[in-house]
N, CA, C and O atoms as a Tinker XYZ file with bonds, in Angstrom:
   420  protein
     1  N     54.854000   62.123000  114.283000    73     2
     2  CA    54.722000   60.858000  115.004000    64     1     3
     3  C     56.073000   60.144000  114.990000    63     2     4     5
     4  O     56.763000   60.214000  113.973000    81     3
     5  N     56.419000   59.577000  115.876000    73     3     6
     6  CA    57.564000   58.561000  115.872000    64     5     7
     7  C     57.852000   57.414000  115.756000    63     6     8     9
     8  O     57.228000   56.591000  116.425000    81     7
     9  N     58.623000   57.102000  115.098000    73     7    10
    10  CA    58.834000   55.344000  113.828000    64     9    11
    11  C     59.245000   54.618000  115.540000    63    10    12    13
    12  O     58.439000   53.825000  116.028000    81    11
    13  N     60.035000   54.846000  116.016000    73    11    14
    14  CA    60.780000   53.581000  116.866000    64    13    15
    15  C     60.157000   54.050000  118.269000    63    14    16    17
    16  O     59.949000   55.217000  118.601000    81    15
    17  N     59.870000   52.746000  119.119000    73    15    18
    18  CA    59.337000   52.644000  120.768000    64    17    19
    19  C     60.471000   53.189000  121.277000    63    18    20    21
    20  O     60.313000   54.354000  121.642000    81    19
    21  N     61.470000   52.783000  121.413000    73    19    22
    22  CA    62.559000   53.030000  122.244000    64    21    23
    23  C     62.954000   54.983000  122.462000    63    22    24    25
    24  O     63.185000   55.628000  123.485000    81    23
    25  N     62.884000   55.391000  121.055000    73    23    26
    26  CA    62.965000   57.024000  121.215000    64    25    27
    27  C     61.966000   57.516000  121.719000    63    26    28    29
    28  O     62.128000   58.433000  122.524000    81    27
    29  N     60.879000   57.142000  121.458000    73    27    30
    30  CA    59.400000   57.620000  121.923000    64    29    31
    31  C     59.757000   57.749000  123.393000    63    30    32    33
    32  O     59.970000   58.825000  123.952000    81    31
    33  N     59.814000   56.257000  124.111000    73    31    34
    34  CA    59.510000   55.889000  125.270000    64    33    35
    35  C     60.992000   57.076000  126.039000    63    34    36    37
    36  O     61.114000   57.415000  127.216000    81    35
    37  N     61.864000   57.428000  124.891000    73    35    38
    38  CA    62.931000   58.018000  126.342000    64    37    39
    39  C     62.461000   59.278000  126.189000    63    38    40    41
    40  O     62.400000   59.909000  127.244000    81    39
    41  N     61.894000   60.198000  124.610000    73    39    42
    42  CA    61.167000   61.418000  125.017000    64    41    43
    43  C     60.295000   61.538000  125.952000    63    42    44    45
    44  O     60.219000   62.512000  126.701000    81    43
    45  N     59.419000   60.347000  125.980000    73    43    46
    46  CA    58.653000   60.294000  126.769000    64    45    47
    47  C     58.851000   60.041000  128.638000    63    46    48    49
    48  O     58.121000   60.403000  129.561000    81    47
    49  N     59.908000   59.422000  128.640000    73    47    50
    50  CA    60.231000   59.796000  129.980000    64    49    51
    51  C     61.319000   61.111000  129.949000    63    50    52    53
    52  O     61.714000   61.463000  131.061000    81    51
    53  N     61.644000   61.586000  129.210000    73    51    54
    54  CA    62.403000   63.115000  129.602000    64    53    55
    55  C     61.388000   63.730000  129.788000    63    54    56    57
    56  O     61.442000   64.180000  130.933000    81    55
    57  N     60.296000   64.066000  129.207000    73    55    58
    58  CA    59.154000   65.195000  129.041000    64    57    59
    59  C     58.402000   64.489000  130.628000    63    58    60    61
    60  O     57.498000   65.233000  131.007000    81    59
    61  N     58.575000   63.433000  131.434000    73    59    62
    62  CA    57.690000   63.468000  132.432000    64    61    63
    63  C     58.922000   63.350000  133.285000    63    62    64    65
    64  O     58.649000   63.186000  134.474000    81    63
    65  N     59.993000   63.383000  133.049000    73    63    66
    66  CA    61.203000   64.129000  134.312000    64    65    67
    67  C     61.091000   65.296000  134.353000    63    66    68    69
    68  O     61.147000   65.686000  135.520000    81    67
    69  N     60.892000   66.451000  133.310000    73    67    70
    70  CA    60.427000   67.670000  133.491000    64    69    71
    71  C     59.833000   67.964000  133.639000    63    70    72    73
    72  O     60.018000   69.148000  133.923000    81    71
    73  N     58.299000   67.529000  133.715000    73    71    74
    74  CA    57.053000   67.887000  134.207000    64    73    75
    75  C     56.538000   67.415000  135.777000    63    74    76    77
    76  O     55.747000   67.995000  136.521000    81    75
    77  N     57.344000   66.054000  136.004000    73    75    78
    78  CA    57.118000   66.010000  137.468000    64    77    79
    79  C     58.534000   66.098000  138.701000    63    78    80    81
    80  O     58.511000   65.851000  139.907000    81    79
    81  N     59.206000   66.360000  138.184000    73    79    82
    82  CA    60.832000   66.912000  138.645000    64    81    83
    83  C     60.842000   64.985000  139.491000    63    82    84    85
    84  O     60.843000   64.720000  140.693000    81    83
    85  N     60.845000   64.473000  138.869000    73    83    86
    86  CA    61.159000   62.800000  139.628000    64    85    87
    87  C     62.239000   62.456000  139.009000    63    86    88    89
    88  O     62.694000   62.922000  137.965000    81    87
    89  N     62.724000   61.469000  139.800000    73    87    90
    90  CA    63.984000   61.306000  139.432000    64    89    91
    91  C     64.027000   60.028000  138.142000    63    90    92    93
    92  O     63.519000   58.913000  138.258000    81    91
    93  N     64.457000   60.329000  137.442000    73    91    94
    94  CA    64.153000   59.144000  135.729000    64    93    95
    95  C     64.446000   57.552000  136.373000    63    94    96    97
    96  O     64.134000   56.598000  135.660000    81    95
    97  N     64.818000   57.397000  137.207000    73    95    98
    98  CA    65.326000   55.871000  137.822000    64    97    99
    99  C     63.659000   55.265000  138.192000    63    98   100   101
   100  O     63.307000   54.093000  138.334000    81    99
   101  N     62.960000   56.323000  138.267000    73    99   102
   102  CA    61.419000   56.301000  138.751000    64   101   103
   103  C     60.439000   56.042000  137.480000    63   102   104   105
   104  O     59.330000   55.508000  137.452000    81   103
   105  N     61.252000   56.621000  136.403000    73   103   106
   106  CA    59.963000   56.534000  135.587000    64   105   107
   107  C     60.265000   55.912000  134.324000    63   106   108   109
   108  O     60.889000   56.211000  133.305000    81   107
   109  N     59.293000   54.497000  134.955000    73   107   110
   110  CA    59.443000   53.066000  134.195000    64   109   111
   111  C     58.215000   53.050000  133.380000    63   110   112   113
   112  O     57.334000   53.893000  133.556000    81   111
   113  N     58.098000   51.821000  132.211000    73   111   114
   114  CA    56.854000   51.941000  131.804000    64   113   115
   115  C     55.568000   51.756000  132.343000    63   114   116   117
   116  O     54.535000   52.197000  131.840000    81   115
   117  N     55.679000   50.874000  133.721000    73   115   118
   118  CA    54.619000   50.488000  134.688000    64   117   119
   119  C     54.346000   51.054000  135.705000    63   118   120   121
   120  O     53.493000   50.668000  136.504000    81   119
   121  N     55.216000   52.315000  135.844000    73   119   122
   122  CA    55.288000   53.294000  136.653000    64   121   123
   123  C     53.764000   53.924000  136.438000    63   122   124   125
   124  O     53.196000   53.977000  135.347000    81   123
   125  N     53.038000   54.544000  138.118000    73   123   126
   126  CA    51.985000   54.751000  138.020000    64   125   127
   127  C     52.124000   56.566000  137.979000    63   126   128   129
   128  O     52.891000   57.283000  138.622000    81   127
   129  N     51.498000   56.788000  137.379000    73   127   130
   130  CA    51.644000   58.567000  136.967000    64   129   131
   131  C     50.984000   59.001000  138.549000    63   130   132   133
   132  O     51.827000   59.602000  139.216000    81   131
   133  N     49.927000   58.850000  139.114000    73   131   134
   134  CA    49.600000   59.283000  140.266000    64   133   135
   135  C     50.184000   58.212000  141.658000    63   134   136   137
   136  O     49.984000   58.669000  142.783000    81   135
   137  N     50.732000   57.128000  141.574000    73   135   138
   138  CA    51.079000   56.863000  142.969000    64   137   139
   139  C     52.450000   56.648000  143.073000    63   138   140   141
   140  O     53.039000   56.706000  144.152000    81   139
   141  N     53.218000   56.301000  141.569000    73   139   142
   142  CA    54.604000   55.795000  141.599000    64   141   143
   143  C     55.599000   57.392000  141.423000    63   142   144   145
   144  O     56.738000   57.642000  141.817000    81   143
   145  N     54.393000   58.432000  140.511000    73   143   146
   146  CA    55.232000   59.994000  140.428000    64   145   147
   147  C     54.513000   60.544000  141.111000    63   146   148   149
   148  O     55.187000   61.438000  141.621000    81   147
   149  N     53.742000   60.585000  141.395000    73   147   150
   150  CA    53.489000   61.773000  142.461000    64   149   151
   151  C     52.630000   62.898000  141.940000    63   150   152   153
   152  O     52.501000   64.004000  142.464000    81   151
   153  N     52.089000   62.480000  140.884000    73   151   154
   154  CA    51.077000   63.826000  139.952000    64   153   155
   155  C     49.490000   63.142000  140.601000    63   154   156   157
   156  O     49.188000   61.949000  140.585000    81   155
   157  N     48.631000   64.297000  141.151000    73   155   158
   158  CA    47.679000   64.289000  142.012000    64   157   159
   159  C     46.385000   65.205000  141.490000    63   158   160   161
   160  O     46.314000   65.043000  140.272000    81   159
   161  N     45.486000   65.975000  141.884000    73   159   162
   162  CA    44.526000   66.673000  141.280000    64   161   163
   163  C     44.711000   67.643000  140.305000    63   162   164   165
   164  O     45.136000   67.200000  139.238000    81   163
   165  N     44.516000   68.822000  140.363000    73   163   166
   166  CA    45.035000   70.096000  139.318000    64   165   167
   167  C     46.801000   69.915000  138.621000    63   166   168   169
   168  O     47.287000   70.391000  137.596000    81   167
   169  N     47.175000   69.366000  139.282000    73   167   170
   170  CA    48.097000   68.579000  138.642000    64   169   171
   171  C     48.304000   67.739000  137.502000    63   170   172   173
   172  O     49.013000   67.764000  136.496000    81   171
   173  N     47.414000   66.962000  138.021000    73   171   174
   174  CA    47.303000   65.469000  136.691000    64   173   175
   175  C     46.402000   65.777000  135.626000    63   174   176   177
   176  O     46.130000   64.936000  134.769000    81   175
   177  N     45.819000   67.175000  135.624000    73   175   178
   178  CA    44.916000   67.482000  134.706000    64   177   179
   179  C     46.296000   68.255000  133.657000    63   178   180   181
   180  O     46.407000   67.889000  132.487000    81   179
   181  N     47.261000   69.314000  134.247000    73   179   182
   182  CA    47.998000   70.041000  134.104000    64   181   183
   183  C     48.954000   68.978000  132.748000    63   182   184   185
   184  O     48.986000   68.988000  131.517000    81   183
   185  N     49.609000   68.173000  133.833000    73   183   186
   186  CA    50.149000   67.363000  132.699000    64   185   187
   187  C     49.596000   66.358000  131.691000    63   186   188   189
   188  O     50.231000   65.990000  130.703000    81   187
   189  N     48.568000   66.009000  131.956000    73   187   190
   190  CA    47.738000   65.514000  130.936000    64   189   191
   191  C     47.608000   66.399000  129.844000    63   190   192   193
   192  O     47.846000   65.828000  128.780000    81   191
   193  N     47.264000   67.803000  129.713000    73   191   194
   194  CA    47.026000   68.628000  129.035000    64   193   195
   195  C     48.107000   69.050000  128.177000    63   194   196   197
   196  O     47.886000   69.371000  127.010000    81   195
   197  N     49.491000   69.073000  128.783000    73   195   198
   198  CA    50.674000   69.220000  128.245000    64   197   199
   199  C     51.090000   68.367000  127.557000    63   198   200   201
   200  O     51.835000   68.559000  126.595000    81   199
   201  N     50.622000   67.150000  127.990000    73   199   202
   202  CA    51.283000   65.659000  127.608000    64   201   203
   203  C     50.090000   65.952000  125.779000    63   202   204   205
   204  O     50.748000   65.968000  124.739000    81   203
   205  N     48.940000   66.090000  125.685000    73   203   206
   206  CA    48.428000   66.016000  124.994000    64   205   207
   207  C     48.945000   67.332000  123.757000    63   206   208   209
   208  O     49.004000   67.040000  122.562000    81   207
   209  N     49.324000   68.917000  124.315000    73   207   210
   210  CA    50.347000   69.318000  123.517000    64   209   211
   211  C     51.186000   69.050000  122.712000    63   210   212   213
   212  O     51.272000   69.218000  121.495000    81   211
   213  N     51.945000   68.527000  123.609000    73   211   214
   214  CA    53.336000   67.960000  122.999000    64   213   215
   215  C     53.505000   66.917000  122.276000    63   214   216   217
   216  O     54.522000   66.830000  121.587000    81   215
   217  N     52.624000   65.989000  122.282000    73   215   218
   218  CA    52.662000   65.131000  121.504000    64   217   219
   219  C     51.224000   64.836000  120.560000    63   218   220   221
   220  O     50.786000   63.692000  120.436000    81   219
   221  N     50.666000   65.850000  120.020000    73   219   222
   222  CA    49.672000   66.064000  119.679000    64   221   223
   223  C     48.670000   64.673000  120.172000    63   222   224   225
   224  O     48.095000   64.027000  119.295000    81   223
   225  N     48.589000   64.456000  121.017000    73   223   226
   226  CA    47.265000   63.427000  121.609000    64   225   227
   227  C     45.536000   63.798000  121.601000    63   226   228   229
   228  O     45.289000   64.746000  122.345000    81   227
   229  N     44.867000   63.481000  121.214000    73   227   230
   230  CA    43.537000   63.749000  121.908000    64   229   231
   231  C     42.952000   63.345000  123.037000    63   230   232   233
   232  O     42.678000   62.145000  123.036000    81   231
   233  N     42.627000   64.023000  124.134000    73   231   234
   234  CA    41.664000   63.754000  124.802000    64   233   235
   235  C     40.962000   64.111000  125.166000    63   234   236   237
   236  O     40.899000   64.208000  126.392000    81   235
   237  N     40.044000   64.512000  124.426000    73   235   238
   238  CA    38.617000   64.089000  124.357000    64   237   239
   239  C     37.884000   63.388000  125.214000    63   238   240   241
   240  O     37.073000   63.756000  126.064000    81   239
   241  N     38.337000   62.119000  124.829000    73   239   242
   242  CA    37.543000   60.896000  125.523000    64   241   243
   243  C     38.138000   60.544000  126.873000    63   242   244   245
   244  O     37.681000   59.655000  127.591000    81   243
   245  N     39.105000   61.240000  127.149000    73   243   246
   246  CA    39.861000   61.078000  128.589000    64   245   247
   247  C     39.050000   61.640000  129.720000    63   246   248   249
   248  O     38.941000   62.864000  129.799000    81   247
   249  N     38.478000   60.871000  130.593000    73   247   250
   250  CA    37.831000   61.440000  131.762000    64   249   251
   251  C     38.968000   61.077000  132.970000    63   250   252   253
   252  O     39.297000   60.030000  133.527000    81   251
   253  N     39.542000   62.981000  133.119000    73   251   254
   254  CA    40.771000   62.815000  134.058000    64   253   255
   255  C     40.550000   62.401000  135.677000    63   254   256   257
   256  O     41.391000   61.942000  136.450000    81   255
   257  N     38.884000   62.774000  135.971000    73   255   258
   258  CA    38.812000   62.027000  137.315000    64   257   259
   259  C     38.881000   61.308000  137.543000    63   258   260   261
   260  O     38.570000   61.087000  138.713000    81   259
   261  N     39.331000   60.223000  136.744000    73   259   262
   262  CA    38.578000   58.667000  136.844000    64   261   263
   263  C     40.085000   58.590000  137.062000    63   262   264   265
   264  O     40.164000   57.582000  137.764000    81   263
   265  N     41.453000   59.080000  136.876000    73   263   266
   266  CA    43.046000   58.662000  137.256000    64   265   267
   267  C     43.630000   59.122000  138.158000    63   266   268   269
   268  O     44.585000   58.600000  138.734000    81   267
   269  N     42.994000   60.442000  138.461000    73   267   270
   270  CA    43.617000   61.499000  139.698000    64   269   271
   271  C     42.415000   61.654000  140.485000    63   270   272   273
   272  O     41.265000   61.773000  140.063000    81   271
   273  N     42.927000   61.634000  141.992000    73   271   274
   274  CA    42.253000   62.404000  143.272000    64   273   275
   275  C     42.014000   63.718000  143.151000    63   274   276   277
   276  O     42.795000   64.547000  142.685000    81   275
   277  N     41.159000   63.869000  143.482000    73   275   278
   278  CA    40.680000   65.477000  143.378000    64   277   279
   279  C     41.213000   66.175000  144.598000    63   278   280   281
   280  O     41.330000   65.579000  145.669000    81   279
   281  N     41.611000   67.728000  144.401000    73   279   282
   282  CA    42.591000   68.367000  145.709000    64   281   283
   283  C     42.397000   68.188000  146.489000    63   282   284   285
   284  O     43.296000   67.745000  147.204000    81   283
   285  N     40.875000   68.400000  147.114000    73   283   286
   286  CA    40.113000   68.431000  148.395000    64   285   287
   287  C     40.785000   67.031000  148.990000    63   286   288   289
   288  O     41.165000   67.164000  150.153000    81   287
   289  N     40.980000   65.858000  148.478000    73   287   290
   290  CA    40.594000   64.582000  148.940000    64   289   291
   291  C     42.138000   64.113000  148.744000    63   290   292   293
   292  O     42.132000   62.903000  148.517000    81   291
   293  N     43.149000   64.516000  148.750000    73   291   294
   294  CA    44.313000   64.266000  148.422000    64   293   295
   295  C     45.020000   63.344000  149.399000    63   294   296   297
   296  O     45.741000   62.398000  149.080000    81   295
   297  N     44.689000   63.783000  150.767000    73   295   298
   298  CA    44.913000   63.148000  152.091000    64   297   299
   299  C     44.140000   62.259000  152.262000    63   298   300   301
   300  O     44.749000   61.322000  152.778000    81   299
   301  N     42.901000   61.981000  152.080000    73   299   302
   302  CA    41.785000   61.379000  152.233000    64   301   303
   303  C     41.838000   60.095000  151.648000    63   302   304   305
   304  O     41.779000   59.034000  152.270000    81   303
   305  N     41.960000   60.245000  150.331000    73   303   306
   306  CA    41.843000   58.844000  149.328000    64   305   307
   307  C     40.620000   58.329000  149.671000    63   306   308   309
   308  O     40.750000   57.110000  149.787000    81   307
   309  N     39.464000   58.684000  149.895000    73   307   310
   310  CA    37.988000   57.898000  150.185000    64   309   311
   311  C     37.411000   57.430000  148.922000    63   310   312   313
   312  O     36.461000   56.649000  148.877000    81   311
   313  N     38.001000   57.921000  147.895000    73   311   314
   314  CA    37.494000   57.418000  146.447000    64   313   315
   315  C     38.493000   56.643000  145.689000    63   314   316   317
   316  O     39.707000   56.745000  145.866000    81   315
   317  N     38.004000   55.971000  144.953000    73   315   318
   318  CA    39.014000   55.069000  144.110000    64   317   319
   319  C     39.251000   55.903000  142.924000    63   318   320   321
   320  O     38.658000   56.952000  142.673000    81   319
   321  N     40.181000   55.340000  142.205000    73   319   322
   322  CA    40.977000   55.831000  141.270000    64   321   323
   323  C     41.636000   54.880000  139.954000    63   322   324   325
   324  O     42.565000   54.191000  140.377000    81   323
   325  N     41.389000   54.691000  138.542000    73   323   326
   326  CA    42.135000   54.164000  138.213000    64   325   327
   327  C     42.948000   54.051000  138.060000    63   326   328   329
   328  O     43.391000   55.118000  138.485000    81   327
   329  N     44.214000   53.226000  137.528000    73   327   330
   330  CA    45.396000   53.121000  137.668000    64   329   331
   331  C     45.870000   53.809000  135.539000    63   330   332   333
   332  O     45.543000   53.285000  134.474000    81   331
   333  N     46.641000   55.000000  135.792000    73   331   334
   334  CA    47.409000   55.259000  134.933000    64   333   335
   335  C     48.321000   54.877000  134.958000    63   334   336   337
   336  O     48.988000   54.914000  135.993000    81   335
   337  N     48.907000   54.165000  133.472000    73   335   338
   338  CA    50.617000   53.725000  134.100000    64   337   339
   339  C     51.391000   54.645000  132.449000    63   338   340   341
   340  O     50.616000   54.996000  131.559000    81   339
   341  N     52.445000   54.818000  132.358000    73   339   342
   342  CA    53.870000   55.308000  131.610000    64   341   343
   343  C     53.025000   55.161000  130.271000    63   342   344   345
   344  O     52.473000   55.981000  129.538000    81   343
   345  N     53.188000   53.384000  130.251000    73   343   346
   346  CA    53.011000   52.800000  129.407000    64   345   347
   347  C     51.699000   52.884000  128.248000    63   346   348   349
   348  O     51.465000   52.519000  127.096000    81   347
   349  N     50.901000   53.760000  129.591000    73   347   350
   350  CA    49.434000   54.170000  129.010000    64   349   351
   351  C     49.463000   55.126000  127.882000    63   350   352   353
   352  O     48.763000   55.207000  126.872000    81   351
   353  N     50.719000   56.014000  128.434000    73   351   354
   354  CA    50.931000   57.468000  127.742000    64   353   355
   355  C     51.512000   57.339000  126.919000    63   354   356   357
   356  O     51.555000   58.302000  126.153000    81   355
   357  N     52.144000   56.363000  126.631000    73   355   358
   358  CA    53.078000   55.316000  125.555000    64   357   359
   359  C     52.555000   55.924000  124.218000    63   358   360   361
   360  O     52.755000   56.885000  123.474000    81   359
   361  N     51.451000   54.362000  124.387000    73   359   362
   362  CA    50.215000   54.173000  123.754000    64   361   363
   363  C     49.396000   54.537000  123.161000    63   362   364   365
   364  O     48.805000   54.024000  122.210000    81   363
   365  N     49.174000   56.206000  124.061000    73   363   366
   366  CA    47.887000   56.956000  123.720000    64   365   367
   367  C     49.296000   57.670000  122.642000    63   366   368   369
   368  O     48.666000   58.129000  121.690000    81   367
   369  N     50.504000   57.896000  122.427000    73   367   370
   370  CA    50.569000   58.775000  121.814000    64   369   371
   371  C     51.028000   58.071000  120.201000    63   370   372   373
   372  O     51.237000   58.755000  119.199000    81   371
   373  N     51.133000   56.221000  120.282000    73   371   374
   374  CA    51.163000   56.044000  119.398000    64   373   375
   375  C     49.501000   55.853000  118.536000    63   374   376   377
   376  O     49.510000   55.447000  117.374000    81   375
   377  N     48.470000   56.107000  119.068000    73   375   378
   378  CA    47.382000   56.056000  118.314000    64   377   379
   379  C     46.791000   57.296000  118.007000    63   378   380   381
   380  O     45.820000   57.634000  117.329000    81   379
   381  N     47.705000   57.935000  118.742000    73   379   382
   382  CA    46.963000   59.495000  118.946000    64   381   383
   383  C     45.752000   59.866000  119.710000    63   382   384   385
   384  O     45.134000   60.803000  119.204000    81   383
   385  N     45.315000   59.439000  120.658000    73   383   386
   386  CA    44.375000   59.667000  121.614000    64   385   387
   387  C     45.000000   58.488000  122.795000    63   386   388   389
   388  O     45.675000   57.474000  122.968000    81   387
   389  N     44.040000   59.703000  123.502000    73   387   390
   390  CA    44.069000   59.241000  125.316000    64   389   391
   391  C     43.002000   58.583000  125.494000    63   390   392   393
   392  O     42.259000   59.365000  126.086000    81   391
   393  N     42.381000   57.461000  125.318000    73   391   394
   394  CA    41.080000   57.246000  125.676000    64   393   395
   395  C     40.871000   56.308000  126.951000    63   394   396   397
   396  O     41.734000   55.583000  127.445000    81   395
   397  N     39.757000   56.442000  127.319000    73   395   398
   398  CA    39.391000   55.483000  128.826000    64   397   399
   399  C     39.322000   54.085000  128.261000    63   398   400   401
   400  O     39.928000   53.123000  128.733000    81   399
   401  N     38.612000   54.063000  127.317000    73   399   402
   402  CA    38.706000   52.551000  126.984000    64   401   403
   403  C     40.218000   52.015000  126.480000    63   402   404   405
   404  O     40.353000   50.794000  126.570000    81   403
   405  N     41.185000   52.640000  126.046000    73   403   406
   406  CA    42.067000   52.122000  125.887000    64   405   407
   407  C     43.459000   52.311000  126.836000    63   406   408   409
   408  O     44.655000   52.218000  126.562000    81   407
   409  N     42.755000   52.610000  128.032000    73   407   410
   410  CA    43.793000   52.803000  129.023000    64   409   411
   411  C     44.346000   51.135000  129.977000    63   410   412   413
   412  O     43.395000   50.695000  130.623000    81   411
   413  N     45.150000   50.594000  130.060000    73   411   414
   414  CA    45.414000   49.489000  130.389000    64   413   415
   415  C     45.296000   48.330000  128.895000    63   414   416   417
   416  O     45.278000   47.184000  129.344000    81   415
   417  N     45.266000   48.323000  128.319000    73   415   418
   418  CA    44.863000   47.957000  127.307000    64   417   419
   419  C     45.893000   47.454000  126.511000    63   418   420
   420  O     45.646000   47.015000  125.388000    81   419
């Protein structure tokens, strides 16, 4: 686990410059993982899963539909979506879980 925000938060945006090839000027803490980077269905499950790897996270309690569009509907957007932000992933990795209830939080 990591003592200081500031190292966290820049591993944490290197590891999502490499996972979503965006450019780091993009990825702020309020930055939205699906509308501000660009991570979308089988995708946002992909790096969620990695994200939870790498920084040993749980989620468990993470219900990934509820942040990402599903493939089919990518163009579509007919369903809502909550809002993941940076800052979420922050968070989840200083408590060690991803959870829905503590997303925005």
């Amino acid at each position: 686990m990591f003592d200081n925000s500031a190292i966290l938060l820049n591993d944490l945006i290197d590891f999502l410059q490499l996972e979503t090839k965006c450019d780091r000027v993009l990825i702020v803490e309020t930055a939205l993982i699906e509308d501000d980077l660009g991570i979308t269905g089988d995708d946002g499950e992909e790096l969620i899963v990695k994200f939870s790897q790498r920084y040993q996270v749980d989620i468990s309690n993470f219900d990934i539909t509820k942040y990402f569009y599903p493939e089919p509907l990518i163009t579509l957007h007919q369903i809502s979506i909550l809002p993941l932000r940076v800052i979420d992933l922050l968070n989840a990795i200083q408590i060690g879980k991803l959870n829905d209830d503590k997303i925005g939080k």
